[in-house]
N, C-alpha and C positions, 0 to 999 in steps of 0.2 A: 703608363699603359699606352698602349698603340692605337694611335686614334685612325680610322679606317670610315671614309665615305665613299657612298655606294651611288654615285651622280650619272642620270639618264641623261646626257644634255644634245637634245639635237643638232644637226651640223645644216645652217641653213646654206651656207655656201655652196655654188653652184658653179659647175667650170663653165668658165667665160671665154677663157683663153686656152689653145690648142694648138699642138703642134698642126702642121696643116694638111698632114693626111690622117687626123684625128676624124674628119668630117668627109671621108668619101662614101658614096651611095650606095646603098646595099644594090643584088640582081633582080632582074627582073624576072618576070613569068612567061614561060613560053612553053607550049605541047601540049598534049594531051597526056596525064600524071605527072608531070615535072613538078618538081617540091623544089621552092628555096625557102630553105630556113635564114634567118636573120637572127644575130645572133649578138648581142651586148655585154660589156662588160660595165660595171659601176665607173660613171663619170660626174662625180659630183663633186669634186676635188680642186679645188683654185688653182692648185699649185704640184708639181711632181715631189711626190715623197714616198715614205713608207707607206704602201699602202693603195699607191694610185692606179694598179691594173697595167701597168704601162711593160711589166715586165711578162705577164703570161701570156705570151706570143703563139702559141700553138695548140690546134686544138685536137681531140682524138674523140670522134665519136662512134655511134654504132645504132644500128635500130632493125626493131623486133616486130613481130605482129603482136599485138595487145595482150597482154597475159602470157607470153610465150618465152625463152630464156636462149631461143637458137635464133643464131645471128642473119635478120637478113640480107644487110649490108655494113660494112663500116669503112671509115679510111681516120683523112686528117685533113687538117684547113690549119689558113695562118691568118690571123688577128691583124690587121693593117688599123692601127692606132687601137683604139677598143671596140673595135668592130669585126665581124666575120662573115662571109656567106656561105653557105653548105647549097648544093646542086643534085640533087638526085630524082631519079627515074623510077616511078614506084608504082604497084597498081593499083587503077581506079578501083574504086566498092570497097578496099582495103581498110584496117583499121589499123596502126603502129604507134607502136610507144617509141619514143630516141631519149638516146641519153647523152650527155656532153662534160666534157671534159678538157678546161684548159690550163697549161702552166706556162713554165719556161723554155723547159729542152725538149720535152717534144717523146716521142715512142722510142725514140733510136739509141738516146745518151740521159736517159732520164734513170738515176740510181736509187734515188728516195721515194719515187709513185709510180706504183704498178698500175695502170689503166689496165682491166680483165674484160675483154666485154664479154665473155662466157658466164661471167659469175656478173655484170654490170656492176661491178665494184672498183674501188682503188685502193688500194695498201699503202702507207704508211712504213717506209722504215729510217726508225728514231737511232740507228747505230751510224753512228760521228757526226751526229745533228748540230749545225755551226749557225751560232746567232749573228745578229744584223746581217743575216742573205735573203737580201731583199726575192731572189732569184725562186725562194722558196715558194711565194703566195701563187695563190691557185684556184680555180674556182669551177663548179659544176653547174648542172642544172638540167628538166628532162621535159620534156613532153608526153601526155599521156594520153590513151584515146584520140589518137588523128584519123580521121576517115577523110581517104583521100576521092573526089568527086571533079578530079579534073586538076588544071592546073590552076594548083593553090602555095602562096604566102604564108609563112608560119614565122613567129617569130618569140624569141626568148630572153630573157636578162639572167646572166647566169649570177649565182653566189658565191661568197668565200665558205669554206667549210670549215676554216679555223677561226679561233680566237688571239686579235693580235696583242701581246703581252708587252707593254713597254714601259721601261725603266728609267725614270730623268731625273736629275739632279740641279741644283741651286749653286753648291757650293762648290763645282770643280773646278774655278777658277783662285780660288783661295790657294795661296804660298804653302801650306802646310799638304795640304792636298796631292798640289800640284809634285813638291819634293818628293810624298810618300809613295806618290804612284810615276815613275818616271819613263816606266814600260808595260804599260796597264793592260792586263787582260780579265776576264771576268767568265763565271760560266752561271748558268740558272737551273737546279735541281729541282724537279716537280718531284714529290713522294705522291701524290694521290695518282690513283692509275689511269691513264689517258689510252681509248681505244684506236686499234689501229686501220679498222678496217669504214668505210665510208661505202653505202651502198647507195650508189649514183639514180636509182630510177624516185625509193621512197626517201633516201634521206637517212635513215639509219643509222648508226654506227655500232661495229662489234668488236672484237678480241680485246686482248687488253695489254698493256706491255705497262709493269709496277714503276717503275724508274724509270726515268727521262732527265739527261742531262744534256746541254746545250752548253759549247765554248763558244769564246768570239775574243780573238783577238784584238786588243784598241778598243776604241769607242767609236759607232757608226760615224759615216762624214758627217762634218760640219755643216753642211747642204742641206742636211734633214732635218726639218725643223721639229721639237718636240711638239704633240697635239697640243699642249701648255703650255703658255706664256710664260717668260721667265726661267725655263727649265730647259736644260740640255739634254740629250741621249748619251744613258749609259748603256742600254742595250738592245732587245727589238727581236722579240721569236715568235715565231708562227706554231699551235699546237692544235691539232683536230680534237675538235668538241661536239658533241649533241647538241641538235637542236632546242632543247631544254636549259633552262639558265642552270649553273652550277657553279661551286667551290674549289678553289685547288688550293693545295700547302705549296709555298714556294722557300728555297732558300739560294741570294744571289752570293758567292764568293769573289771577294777581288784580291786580285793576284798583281804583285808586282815582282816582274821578269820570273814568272810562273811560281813564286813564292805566296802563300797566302797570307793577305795581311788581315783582314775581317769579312766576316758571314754578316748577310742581312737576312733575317729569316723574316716573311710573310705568310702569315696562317690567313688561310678562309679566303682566301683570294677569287671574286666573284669573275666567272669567265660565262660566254655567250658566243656563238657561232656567229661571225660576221661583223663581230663587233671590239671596239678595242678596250684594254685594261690599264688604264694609265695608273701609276704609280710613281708617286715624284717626294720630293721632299729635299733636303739637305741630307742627301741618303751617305756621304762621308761624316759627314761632321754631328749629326744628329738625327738618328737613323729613328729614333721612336716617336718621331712625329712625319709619321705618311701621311697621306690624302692616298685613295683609290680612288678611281672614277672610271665607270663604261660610258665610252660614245660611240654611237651608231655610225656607220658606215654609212650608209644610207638610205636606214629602215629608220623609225621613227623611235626612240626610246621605250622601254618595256622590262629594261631590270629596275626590280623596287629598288629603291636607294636607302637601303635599311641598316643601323645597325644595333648590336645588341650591345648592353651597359650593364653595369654591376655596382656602381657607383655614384652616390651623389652627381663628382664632380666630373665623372662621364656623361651621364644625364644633362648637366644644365651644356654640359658641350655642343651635345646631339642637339639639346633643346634650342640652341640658342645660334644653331647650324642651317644658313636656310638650305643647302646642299641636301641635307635630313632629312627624308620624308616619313620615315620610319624608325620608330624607337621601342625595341622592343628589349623590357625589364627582367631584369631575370634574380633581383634582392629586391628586398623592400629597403627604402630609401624616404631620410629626413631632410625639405627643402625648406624647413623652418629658418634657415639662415642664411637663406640664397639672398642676392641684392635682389630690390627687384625688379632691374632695368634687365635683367638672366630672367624673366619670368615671361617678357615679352614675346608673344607669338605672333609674327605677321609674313609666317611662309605658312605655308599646307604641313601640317603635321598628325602623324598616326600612334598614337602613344600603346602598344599590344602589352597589357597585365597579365594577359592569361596565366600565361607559365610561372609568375610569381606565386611562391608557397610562402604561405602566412603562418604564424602562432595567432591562438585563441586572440581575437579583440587586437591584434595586430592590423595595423592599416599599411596598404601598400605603398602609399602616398601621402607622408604629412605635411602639410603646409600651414604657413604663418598666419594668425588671426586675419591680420591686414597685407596679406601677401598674397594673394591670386596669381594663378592664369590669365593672364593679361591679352587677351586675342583682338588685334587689332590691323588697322592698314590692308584690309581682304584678306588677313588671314583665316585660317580654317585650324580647329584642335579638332581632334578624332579620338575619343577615347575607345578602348575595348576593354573589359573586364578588370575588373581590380578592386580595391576600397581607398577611397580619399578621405580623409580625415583632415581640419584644422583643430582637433584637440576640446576640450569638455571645460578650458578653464577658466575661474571668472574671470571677465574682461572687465576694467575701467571704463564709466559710463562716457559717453560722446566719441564713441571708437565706430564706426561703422567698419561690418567684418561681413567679405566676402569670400568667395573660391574660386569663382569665374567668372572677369568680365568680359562681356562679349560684346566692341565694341561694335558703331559706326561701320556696316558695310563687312560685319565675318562670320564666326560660326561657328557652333559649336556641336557637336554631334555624343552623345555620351549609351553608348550598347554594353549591355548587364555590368551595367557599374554601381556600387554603393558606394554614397557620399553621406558620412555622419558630421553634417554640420554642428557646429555649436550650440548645439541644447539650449544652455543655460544665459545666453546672449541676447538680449531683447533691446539693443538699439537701434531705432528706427532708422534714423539719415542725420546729413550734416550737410548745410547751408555752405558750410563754407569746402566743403571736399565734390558738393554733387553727388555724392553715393548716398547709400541704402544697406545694411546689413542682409544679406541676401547669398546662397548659395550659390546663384545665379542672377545677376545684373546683365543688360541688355540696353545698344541703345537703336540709331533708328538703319532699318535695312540689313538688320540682325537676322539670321538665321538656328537656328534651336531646335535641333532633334534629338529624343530621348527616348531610346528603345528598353524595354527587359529592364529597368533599374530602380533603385530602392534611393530616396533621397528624405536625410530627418534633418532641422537643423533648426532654430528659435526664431528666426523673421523671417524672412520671405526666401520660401523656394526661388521663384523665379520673378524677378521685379523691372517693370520697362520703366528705364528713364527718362528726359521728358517725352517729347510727344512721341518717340520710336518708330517714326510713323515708316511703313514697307515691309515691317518684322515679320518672318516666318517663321512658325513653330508647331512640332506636332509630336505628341507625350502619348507613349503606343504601350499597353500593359507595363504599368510602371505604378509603384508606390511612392506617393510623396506626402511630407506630412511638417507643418510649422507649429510649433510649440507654443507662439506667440498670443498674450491676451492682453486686453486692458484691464482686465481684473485686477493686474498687479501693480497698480495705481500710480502708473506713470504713463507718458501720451506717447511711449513705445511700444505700440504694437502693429500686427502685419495680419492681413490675411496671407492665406500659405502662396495664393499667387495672384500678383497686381498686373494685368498685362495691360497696358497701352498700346497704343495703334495697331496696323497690321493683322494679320489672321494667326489664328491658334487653333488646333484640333487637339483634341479629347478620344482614345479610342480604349476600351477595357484595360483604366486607370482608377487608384483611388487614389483618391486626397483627402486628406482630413489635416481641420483645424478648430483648434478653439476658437480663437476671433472670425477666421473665418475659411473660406478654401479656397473656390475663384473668382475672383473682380476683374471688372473689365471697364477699363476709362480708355479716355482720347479718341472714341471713333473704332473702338476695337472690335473685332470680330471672332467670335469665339464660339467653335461648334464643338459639340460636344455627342458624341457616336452611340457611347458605352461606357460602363465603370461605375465606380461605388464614388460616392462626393457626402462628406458628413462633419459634421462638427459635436465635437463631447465637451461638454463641464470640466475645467478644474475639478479635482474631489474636493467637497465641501464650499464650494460657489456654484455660484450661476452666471458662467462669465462668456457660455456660447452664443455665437451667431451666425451667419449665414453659409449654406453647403454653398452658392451662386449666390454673386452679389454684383448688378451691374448697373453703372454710372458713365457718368462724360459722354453721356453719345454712344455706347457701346450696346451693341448686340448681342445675346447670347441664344442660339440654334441648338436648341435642345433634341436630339432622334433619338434618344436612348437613355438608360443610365438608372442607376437609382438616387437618390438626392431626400437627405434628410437634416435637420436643424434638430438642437437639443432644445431649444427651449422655445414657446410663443412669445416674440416680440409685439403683435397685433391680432387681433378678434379677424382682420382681413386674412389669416392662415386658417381658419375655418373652426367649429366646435371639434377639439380633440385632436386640431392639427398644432405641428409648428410651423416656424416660421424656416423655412428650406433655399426657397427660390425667388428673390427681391431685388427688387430694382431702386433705382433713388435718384440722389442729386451731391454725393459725398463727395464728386469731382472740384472743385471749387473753379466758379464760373466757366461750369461748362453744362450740357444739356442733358436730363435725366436718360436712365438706361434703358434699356427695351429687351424681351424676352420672344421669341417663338418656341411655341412648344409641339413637335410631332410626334414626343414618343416620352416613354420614362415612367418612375414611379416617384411621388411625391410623397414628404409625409405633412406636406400642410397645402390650399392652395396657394400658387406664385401671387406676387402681389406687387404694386410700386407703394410704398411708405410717403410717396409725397404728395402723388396723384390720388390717392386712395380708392385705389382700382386693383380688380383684379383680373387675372389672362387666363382666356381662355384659350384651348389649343386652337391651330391653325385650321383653317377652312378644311374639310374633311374628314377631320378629327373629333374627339369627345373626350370628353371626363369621364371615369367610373370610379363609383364608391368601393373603394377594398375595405379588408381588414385584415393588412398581411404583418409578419413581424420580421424579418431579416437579419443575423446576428445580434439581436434585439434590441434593432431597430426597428420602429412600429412606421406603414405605410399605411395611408387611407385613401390614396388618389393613384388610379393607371389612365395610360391614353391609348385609345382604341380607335380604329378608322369606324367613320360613321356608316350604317346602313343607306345605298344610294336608292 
């Protein structure tokens, strides 16, 4: 399958070096309504090549009173290096649009661009259109609303209005090559329909002409270097495109002594005004392995670099492509047996599920017990929509089973996505690996956002390892839920999320767990907005505990929320309450937990178990006796501002 990347990469080179009337000084200003316009071409270029402006010599312009289509004046100017000055005599209080227009040959002998300035447009004609003519490139640009108040300077950088298409090769150096093509010509068929008409004031483009085919004799000089390292010019066309990013079909023939010897067909070929479309490869010898890439001329990058997969082994390509920024699925796909050094993420990656169609209890995304997303080195994973699965099966005890690590310094961002962790998996950690059984593992200067999304899985939704200390996280209407208890009489259990260091926000989320739902060790800071937070029984035990449970040093900011416990662990949760909202000392050798309370409803009062205290809200605030019951679950405590 044709592997196709979609690379912004800016061009930070800047010309240094110039011919020496590259650099003469625009006019100056004299009179009363004298206008000189100053007028530039792109010079950002080290070197003369395809591309460097050096050929649109001549410019045609024209200008109108503001909003109007009748001509007040027009002529022509000449470019002396990529420079131009326009001189005109215009009246004061006036207001003018101009429009400009420059190429190679100028009003007189120009066969392919019709410069109109009745219609401020240019025409395009694509009949005998000949590749590698450098002679082709060309560039406009306008002025709008000039009100002129004397004698005034104006000045402009015009643009290219096409997209430069270029074709390079690896292998044309090869003997077999070299034999097969001994008189080489080539031509490149566009079938998507490319418009012909450019309207010079907004930018526009209209008509449309279905076919466009482009010969070129030979291959461009030797002198031109490809935008690629390593790659030689097979060919080099210029095609007007809209300002908006788009697609073309391409297919190149090459011909020896006008015989055709093989078609390279290119679908979806990502083009942009002003910017170029490299396409390289061993395009004789092994044609179905391309690279595309767009580089900027000299605007900053802005096509996504996206492409779409159908397959496993396209997937882990994309994936494992730091070129990729965009991966967008279009099957569901088994990475149950990817290696998984192919799992590693440490470029910026957007993984798009939407458009994956699923069967019942189909996951979009299956991965290996012990096989995660690995985000590491600043990298970023970005999920959008979809369902991730690692599978429902029993695992061998001392396996710690994850789905995403998010190392040291990355990030993970996960928007309406369901993650069915492993259920039925209840080991805790391993001494000797450092991990945690965990949907989500975390370590320090971690980043973690989770919008819209459903997460069930047996230990820990989300677990900070050691001290993670800088971590950022914030869990926005989203379901998460750990299966995990110690009831089941082994020292593997989890509440649903252990967060260490760093900040954490809470905003119209539920959590639920049996053992328990949020803990907060190492200094951690943990606000909590909104949302449902509770723990249920096993059927037939008594094995719940705490909705908030916070140790090591950690704070937990409570302004909202509901928050209940199944069962009274302490007489300090009040007559008729439980035990909801607790503090301790489970961190080992670190300092007990600490609570503020501004808002919420309890179903027991908060309490520390070690201190044997209990918290009352913040200065301002108060306690009120309810008797409310909430999907029934029973509350007996809200926090109201106090009467000042």
């Amino acid at each position: 399958m044709r592997k196709a990347i979609y690379l912004g990469a800016a061009l930070a080179a800047v010309m240094t070096t110039s011919c020496s009337n590259d650099m003469d000084q625009f006019g100056t200003t004299t009179g009363d309504g004298n206008v000189v316009i100053q007028l530039q071409l792109p010079d950002n270029f080290a070197t003369r090549s395809f591309g460097d402006g050096l050929t649109a010599t001549n410019l045609q312009y024209a200008v109108y009173h503001t909003g109007e289509k009748d001509v007040v004046t027009s002529g022509e100017a000449t470019f002396n290096g990529l420079q131009a000055t326009v001189n005109l005599n215009l009246v004061n209080g006036q207001t003018y649009d101009f429009i400009f227009w420059a190429d190679n040959l100028g009003k007189s002998e120009n066969s392919f661009y019709k410069f109109d300035a009745d219609n401020q447009t240019v025409t395009v004609d694509y009949d005998g259109l000949k590749g590698n003519d450098e002679t082709r490139d060309a560039f406009f640009g306008q002025l709008e609303g000039q009100k002129i108040t004397g004698p005034t300077t104006l000045s402009a950088t015009l643009k290219r209005p096409f997209a430069q298409i270029n074709l390079g090769t690896s292998d044309w150096g090869e003997k077999a090559v070299e034999t097969a093509y001994k008189n080489f010509s080539s031509s490149m068929t566009i079938s998507t329909p490319l418009p012909t008409t450019l309207n010079l004031l907004d930018g526009k483009v209209s008509g449309e002409v279905k076919t466009v085919v482009t010969s070129a004799e030979g291959r461009p000089d030797a002198s031109e270097a490809f935008p690629v390292s390593g790659f030689e010019y097979v060919s080099m066309n210029y095609v007007l495109v809209g300002s908006e990013k788009a697609v073309v079909d391409l297919n190149f023939a090459f011909n020896n002594n006008g015989a055709n010897i093989a078609d390279l067909p290119v679908a979806s070929v990502p083009v942009q005004r002003n910017y170029r479309t490299n396409i390289y490869g061993a395009v004789f010898t092994s044609p179905t392995d391309l690279l595309i890439t767009i580089e900027p001329n000299f605007n900053n990058p802005d096509f996504d670099n996206v492409q779409v997969v159908k397959s496993t082994e396209d997937f882990v390509k994309a994936l494992t492509n730091p070129m990729i920024t965009e991966i967008k699925l279009e099957t569901p796909i088994d990475l149950s047996d990817v290696d998984p050094e192919n799992m590693i993420i440490s470029s910026n990656k957007i993984l798009d599920l939407t458009s994956v169609v699923t069967e019942e209890d189909e996951a979009t995304i299956t991965l290996a017990p012990q096989n995660p997303f690995d985000i590491k080195d600043g990298g970023s994973l970005t999920i959008n929509g979809g369902t991730i699965t690692n599978g429902q099966d029993e695992l061998g005890a001392g396996q710690p089973v994850s789905m995403f690590h998010v190392r040291k310094d990355s990030e993970l961002n996960l928007n309406g996505v369901t993650v069915n962790g492993n259920t039925t998996h209840h080991y805790h950690g391993s001494a000797a690996t450092g991990l945690n059984s965990a949907a989500i593992d975390y370590w320090d200067n971690a980043v973690i956002n989770i919008t819209d999304s459903y997460i069930k899985t047996g230990e820990f939704v989300v677990c900070g390892m050691g001290e993670a200390v800088g971590s950022k996280m914030t869990f926005i209407n989203s379901y998460m839920e750990s299966t995990s208890s110690s009831g089941y009489g082994t020292n593997n259990w989890s509440y649903a999320f252990r967060l260490h260091g760093g900040e954490a926000t809470f905003k119209d989320c539920t959590v639920v767990g049996i053992q328990g739902g949020v803990s907060g060790g190492r200094g951690a800071t943990i606000t909590i907005e909104s949302g449902t937070y509770y723990t249920h029984n096993t059927p037939g035990k008594k094995d719940a505990f705490y909705a908030v449970y916070m140790t090591g040093g950690s704070t937990a900011v409570i302004n909202g929320g509901y928050f209940s416990g199944a069962n009274m662990h302490s007489t300090l949760a009040g007559k008729g309450g439980t035990s909801a909202v607790v503090c301790g000392d489970n961190d080992t050798n670190q300092p007990i937990g600490f609570v503020v309370i501004n808002g919420g409803y309890f179903s027991g009062i908060p309490y520390n178990h070690v201190t044997n205290q209990t918290y009352e809200p913040a200065e301002g605030f108060k306690f009120v006796e309810i008797d409310e019951t909430v999907d029934g679950r029973k509350y007996v405590l809200t926090v109201e501002k106090e009467n000042n």
